[in-house]
PDB file as gemmi writes it, atoms N, CA and C in Angstrom:
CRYST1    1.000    1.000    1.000  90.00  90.00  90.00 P 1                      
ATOM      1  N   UNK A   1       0.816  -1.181   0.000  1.00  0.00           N  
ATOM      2  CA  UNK A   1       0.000   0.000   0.000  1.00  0.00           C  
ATOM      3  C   UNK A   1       0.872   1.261   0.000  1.00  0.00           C  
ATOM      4  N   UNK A   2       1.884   1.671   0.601  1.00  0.00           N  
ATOM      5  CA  UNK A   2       2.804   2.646   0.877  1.00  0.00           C  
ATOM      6  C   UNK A   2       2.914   2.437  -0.305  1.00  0.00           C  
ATOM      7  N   UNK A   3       3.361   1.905  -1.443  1.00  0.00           N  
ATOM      8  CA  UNK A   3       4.045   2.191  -2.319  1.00  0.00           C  
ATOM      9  C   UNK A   3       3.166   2.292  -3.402  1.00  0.00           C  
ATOM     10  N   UNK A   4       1.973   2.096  -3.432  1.00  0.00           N  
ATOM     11  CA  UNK A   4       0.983   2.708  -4.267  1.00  0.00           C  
ATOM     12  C   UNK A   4       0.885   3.425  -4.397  1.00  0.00           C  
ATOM     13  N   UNK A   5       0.434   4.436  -2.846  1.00  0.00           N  
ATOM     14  CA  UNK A   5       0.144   5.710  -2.690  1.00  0.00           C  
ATOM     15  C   UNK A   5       1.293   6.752  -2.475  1.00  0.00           C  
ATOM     16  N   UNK A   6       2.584   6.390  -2.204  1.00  0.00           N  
ATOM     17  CA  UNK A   6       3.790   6.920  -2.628  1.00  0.00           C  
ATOM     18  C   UNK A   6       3.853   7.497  -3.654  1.00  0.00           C  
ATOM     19  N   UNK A   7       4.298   6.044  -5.187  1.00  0.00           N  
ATOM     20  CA  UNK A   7       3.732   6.567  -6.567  1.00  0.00           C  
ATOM     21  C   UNK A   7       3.126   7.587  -6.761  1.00  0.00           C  
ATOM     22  N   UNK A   8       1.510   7.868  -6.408  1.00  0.00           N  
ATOM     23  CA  UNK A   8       0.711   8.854  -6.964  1.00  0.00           C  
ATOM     24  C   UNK A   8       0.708   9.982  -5.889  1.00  0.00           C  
ATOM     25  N   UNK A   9       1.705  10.108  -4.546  1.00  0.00           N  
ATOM     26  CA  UNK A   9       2.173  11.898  -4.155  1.00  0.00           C  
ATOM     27  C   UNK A   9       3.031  12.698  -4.809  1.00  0.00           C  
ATOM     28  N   UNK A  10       2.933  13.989  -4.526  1.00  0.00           N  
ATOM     29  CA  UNK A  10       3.479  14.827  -4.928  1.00  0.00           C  
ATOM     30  C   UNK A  10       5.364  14.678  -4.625  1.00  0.00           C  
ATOM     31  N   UNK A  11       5.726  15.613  -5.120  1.00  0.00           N  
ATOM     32  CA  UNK A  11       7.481  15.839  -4.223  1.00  0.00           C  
ATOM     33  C   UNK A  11       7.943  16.250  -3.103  1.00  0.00           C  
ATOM     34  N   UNK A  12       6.256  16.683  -2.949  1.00  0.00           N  
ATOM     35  CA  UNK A  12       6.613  17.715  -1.453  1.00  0.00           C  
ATOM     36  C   UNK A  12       5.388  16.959  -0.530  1.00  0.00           C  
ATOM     37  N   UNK A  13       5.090  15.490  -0.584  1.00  0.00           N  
ATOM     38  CA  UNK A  13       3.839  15.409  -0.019  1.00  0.00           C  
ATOM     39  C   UNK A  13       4.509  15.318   1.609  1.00  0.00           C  
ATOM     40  N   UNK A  14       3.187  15.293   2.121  1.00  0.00           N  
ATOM     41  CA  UNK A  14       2.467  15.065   3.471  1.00  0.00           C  
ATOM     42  C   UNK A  14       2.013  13.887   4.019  1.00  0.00           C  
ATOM     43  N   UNK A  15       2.460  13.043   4.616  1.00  0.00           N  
ATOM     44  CA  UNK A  15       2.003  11.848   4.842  1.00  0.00           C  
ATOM     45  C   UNK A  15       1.107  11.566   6.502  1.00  0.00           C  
ATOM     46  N   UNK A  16      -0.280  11.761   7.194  1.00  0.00           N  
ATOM     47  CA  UNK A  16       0.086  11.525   8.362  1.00  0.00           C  
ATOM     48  C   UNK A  16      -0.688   9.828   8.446  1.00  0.00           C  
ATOM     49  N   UNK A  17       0.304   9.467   9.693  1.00  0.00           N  
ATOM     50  CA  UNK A  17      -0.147   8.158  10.082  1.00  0.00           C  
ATOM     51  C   UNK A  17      -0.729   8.304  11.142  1.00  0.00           C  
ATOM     52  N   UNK A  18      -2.206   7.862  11.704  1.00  0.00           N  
ATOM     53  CA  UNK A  18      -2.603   7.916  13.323  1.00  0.00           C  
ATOM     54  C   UNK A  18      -2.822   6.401  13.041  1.00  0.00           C  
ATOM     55  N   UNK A  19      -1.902   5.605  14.302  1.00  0.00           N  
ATOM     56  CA  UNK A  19      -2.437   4.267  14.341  1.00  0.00           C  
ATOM     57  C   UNK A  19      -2.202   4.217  15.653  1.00  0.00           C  
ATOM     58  N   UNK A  20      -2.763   2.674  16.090  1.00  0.00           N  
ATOM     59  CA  UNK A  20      -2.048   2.016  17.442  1.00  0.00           C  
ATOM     60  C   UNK A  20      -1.049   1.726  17.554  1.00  0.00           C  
ATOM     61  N   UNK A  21       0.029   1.584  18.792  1.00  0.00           N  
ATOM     62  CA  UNK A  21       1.308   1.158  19.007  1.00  0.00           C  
ATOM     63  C   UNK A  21       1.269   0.393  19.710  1.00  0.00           C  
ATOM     64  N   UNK A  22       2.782   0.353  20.014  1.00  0.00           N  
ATOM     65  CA  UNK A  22       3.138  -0.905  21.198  1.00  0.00           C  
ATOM     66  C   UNK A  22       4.288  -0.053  22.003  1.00  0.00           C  
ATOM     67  N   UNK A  23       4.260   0.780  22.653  1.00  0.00           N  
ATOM     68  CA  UNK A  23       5.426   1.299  23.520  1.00  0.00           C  
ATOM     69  C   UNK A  23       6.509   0.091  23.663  1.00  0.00           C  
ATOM     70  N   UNK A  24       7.668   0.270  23.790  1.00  0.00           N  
ATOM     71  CA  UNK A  24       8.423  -0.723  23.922  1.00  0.00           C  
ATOM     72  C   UNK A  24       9.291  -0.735  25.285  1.00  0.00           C  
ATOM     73  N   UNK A  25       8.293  -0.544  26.151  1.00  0.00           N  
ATOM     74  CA  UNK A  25       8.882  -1.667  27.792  1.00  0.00           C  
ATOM     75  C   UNK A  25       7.597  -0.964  28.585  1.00  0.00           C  
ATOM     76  N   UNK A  26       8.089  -1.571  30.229  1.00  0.00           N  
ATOM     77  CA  UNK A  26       7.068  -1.042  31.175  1.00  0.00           C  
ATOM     78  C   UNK A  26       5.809  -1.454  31.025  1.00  0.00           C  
ATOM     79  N   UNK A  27       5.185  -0.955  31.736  1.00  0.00           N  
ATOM     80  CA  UNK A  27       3.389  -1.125  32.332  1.00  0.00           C  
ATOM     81  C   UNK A  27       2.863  -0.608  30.903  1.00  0.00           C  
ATOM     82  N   UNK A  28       3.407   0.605  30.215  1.00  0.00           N  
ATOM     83  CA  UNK A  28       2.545   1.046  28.935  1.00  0.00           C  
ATOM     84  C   UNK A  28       2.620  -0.103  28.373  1.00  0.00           C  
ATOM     85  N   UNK A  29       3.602  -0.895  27.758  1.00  0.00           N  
ATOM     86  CA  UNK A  29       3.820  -2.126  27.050  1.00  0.00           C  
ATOM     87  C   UNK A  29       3.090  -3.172  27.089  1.00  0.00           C  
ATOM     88  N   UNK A  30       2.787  -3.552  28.847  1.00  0.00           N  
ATOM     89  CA  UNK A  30       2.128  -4.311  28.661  1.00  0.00           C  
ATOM     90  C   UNK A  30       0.284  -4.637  28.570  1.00  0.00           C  
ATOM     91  N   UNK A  31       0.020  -3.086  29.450  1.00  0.00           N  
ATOM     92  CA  UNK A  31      -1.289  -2.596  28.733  1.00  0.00           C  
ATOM     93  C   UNK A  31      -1.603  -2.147  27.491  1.00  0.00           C  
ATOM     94  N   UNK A  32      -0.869  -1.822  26.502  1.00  0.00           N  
ATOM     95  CA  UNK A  32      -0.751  -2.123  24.928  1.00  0.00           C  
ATOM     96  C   UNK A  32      -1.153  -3.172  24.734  1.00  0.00           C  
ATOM     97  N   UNK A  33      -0.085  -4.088  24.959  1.00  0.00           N  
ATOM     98  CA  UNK A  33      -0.647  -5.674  24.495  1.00  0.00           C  
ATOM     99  C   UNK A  33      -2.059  -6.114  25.094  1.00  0.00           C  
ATOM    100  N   UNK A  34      -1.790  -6.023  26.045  1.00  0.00           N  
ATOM    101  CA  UNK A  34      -3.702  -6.766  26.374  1.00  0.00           C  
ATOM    102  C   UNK A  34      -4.954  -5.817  25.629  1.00  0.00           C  
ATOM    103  N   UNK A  35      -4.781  -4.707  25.095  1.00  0.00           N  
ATOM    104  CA  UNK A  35      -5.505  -3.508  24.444  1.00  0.00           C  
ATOM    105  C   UNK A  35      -5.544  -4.362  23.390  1.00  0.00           C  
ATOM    106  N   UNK A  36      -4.450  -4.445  22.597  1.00  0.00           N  
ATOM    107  CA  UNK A  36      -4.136  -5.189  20.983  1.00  0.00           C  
ATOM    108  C   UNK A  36      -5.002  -6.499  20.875  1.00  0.00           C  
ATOM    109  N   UNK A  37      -4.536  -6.811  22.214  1.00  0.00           N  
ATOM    110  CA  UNK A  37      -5.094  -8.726  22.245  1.00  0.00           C  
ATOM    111  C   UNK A  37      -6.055  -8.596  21.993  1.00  0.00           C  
ATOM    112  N   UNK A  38      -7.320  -7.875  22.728  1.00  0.00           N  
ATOM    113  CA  UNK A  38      -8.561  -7.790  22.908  1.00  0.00           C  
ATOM    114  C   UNK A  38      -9.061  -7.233  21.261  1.00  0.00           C  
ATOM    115  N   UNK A  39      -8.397  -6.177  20.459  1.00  0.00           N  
ATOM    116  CA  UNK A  39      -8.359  -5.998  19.425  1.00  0.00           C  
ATOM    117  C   UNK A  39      -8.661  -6.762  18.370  1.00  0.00           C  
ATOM    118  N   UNK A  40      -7.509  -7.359  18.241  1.00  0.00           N  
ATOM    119  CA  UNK A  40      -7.139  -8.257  17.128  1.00  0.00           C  
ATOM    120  C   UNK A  40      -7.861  -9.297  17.095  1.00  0.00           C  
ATOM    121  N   UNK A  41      -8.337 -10.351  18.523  1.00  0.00           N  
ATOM    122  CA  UNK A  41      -9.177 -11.216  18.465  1.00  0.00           C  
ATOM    123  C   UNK A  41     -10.554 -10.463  18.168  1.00  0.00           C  
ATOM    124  N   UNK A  42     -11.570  -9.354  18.778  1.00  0.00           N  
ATOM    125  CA  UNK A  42     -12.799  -8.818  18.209  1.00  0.00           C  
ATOM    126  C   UNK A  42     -12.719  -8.849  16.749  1.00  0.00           C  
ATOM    127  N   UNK A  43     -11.790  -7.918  16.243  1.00  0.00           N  
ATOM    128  CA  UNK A  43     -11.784  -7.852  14.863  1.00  0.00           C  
ATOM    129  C   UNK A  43     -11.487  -9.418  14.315  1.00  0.00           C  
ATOM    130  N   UNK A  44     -10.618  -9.869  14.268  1.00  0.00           N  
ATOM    131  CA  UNK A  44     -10.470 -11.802  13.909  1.00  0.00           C  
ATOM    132  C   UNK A  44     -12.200 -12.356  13.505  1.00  0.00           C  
ATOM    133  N   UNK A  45     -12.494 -12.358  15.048  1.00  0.00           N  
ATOM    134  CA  UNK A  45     -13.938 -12.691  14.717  1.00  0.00           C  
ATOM    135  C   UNK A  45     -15.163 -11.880  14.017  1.00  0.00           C  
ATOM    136  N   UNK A  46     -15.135 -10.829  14.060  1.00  0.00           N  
ATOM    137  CA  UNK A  46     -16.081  -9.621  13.160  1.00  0.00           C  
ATOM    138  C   UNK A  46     -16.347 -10.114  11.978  1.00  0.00           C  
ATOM    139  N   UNK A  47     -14.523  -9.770  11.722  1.00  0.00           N  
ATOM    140  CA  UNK A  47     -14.967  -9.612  10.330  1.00  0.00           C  
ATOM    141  C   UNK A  47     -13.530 -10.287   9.414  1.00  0.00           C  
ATOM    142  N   UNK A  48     -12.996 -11.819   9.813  1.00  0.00           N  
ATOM    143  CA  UNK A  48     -12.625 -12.586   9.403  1.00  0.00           C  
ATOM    144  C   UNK A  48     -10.587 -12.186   9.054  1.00  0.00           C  
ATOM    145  N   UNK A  49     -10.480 -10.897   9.776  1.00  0.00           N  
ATOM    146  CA  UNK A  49      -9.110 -10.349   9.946  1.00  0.00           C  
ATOM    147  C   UNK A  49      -8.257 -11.085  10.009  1.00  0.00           C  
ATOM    148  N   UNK A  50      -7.132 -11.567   8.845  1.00  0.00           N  
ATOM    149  CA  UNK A  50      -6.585 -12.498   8.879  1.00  0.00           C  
ATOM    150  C   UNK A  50      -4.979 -11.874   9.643  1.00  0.00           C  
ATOM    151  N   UNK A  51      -4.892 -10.416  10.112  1.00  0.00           N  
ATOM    152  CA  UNK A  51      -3.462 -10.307  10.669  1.00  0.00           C  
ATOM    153  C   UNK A  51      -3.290 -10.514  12.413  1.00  0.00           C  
ATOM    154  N   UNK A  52      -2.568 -10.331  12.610  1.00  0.00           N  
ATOM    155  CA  UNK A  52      -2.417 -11.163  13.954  1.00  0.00           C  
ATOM    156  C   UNK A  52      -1.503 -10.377  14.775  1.00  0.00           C  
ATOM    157  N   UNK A  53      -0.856  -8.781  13.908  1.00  0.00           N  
ATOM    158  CA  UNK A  53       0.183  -7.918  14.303  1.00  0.00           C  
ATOM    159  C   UNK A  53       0.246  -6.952  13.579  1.00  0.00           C  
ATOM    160  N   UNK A  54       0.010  -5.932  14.330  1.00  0.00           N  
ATOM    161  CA  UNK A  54       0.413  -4.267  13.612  1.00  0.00           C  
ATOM    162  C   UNK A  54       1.828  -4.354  12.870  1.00  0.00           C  
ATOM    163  N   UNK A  55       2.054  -3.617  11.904  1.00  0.00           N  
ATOM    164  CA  UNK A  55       3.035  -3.559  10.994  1.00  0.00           C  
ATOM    165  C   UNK A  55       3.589  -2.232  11.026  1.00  0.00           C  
ATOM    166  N   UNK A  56       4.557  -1.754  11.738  1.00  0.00           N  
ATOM    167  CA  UNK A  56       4.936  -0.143  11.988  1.00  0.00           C  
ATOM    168  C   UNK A  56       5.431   0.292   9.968  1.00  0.00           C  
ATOM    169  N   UNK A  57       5.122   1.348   9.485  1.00  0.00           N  
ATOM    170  CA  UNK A  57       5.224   1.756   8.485  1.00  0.00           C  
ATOM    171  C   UNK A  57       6.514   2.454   8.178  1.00  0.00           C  
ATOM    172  N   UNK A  58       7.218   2.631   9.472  1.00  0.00           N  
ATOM    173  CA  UNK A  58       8.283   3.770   9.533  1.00  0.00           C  
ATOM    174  C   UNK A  58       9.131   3.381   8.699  1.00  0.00           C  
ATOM    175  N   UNK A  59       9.633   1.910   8.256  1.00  0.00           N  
ATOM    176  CA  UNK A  59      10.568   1.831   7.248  1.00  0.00           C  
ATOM    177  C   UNK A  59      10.133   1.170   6.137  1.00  0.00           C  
ATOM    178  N   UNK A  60       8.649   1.335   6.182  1.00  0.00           N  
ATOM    179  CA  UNK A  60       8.463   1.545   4.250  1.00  0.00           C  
ATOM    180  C   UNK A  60       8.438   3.029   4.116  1.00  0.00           C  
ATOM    181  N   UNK A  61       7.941   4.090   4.992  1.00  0.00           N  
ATOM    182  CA  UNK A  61       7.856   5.430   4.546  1.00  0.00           C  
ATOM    183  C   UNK A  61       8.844   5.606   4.113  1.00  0.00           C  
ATOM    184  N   UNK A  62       9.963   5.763   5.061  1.00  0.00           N  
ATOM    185  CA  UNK A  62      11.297   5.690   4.672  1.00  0.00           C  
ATOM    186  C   UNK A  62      12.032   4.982   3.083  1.00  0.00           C  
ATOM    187  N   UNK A  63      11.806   4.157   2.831  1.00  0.00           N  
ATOM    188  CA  UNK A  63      12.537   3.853   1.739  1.00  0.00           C  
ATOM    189  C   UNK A  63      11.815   4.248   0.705  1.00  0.00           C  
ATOM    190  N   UNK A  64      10.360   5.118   0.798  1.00  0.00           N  
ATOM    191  CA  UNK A  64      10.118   5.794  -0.453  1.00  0.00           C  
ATOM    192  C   UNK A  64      10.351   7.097  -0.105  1.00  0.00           C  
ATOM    193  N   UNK A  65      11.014   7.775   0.519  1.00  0.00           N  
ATOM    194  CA  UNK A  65      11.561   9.273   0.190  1.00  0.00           C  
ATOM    195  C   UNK A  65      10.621   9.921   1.429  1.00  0.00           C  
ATOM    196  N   UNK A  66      10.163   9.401   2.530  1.00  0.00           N  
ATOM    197  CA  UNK A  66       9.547   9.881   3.791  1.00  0.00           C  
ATOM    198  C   UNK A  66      10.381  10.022   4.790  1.00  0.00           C  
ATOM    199  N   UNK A  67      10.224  11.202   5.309  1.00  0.00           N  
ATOM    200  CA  UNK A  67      11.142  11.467   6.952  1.00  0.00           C  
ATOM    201  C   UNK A  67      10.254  11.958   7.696  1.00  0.00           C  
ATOM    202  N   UNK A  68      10.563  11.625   8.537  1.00  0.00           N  
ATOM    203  CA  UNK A  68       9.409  11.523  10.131  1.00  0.00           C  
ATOM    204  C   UNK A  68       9.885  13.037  10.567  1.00  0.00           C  
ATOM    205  N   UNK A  69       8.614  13.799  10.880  1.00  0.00           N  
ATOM    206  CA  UNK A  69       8.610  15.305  11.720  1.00  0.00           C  
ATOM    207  C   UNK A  69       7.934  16.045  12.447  1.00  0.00           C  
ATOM    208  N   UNK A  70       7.266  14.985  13.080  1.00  0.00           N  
ATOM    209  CA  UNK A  70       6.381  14.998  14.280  1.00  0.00           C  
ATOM    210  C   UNK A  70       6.072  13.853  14.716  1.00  0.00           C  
ATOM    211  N   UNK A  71       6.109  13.557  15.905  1.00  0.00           N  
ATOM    212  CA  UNK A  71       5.304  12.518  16.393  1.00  0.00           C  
ATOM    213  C   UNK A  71       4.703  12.861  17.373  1.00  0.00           C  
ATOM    214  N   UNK A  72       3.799  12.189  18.010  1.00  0.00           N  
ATOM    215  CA  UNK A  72       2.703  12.994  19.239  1.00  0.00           C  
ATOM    216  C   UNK A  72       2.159  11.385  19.682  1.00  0.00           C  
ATOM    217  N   UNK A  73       2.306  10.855  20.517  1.00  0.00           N  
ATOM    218  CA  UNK A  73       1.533   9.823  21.540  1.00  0.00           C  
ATOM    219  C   UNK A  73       0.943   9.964  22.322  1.00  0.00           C  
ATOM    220  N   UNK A  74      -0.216   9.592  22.557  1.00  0.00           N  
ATOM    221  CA  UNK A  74      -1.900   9.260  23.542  1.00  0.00           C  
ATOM    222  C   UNK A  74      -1.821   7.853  24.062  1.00  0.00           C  
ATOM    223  N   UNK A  75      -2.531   8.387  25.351  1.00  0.00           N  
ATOM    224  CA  UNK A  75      -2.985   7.279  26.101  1.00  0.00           C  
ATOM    225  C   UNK A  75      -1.946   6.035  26.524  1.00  0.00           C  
ATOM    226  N   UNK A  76      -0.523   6.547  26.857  1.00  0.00           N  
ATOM    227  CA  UNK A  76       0.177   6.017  27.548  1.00  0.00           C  
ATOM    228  C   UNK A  76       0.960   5.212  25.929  1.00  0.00           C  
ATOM    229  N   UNK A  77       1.117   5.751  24.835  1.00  0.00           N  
ATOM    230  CA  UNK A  77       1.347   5.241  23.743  1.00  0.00           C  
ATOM    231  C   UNK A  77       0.839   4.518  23.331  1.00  0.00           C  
ATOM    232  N   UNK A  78      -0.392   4.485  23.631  1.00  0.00           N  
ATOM    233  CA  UNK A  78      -1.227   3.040  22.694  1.00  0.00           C  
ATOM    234  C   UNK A  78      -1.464   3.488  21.307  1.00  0.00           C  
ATOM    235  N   UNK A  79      -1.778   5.098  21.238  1.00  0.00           N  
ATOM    236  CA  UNK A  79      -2.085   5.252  19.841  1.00  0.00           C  
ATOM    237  C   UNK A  79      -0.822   6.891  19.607  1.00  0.00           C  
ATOM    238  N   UNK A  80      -0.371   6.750  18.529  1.00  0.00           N  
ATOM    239  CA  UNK A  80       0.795   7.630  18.095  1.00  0.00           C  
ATOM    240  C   UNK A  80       0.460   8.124  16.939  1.00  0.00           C  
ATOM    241  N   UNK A  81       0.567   9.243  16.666  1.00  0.00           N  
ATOM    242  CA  UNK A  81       0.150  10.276  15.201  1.00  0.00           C  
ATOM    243  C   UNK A  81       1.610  10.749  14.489  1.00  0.00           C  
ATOM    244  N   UNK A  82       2.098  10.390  13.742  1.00  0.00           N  
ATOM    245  CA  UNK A  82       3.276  10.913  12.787  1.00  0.00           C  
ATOM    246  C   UNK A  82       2.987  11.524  11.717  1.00  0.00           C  
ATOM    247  N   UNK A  83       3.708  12.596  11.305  1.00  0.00           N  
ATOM    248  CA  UNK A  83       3.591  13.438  10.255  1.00  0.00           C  
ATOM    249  C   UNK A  83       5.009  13.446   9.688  1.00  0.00           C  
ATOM    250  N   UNK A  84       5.165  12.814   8.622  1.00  0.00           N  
ATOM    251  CA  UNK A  84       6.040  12.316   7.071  1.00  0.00           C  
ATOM    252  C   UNK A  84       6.111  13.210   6.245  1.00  0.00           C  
ATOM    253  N   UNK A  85       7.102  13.690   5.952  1.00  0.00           N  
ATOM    254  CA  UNK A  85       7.213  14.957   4.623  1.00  0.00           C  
ATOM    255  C   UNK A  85       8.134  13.634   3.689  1.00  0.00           C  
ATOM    256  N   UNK A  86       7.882  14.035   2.319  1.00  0.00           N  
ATOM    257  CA  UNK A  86       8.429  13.535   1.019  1.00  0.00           C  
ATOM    258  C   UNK A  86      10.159  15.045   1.703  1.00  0.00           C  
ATOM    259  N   UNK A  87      10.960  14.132   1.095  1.00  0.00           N  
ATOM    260  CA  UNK A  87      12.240  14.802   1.054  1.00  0.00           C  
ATOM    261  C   UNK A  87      12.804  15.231  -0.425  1.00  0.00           C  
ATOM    262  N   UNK A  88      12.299  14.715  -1.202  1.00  0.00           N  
ATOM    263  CA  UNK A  88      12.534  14.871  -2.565  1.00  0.00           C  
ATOM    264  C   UNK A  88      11.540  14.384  -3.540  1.00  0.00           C  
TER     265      UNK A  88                                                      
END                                                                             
C-alpha cells in the first residue's frame, strides 16, 4: 500500500499516520498488548481479519523518500500520530 500511494504523491507530499502502538517496555507495554489482544481477536472474529500484528510503516515510509517530523503519543502510547514529509 505505501508504495501505491507513494507513486501517486506529490514531491513535497504530506504523509500523516494515526495508528495504534506498542510502547516498547514497562506497564505502557504491557497494557498495549492486552488492548491489541482484545483488538485483534474482536476484529479476527467480526470480520474474518486475517493479521495477527500491527506492521509499523516507519521503514516503508522511509525507503520511499519519507522522513518523520512529528510525532505525538496518547494514552500512555497506545495510539501515536506521525507526520512524514516527502524529502525529494
Amino acid at each position: 500500500m505505501v508504495a501505491k500511494l507513494s507513486a501517486s504523491a506529490t514531491r513535497d507530499a504530506v504523509w500523516l499516520v494515526v495508528d495504534f502502538s506498542l510502547p516498547p517496555q514497562g506497564l505502557a507495554h504491557w497494557r498495549a498488548r492486552v488492548i491489541h489482544a482484545l483488538m485483534y481477536g474482536f476484529f479476527r472474529i467480526a470480520t474474518a481479519l486475517p493479521a495477527r500484528r500491527q506492521t509499523p510503516p516507519d521503514n516503508l515510509l522511509r525507503a520511499h523518500g519519507f522522513t518523520l517530523e512529528r510525532r505525538q503519543e496518547f494514552e500512555w502510547g497506545l495510539i501515536r500520530a506521525d507526520v512524514w514529509r516527502r524529502t525529494g
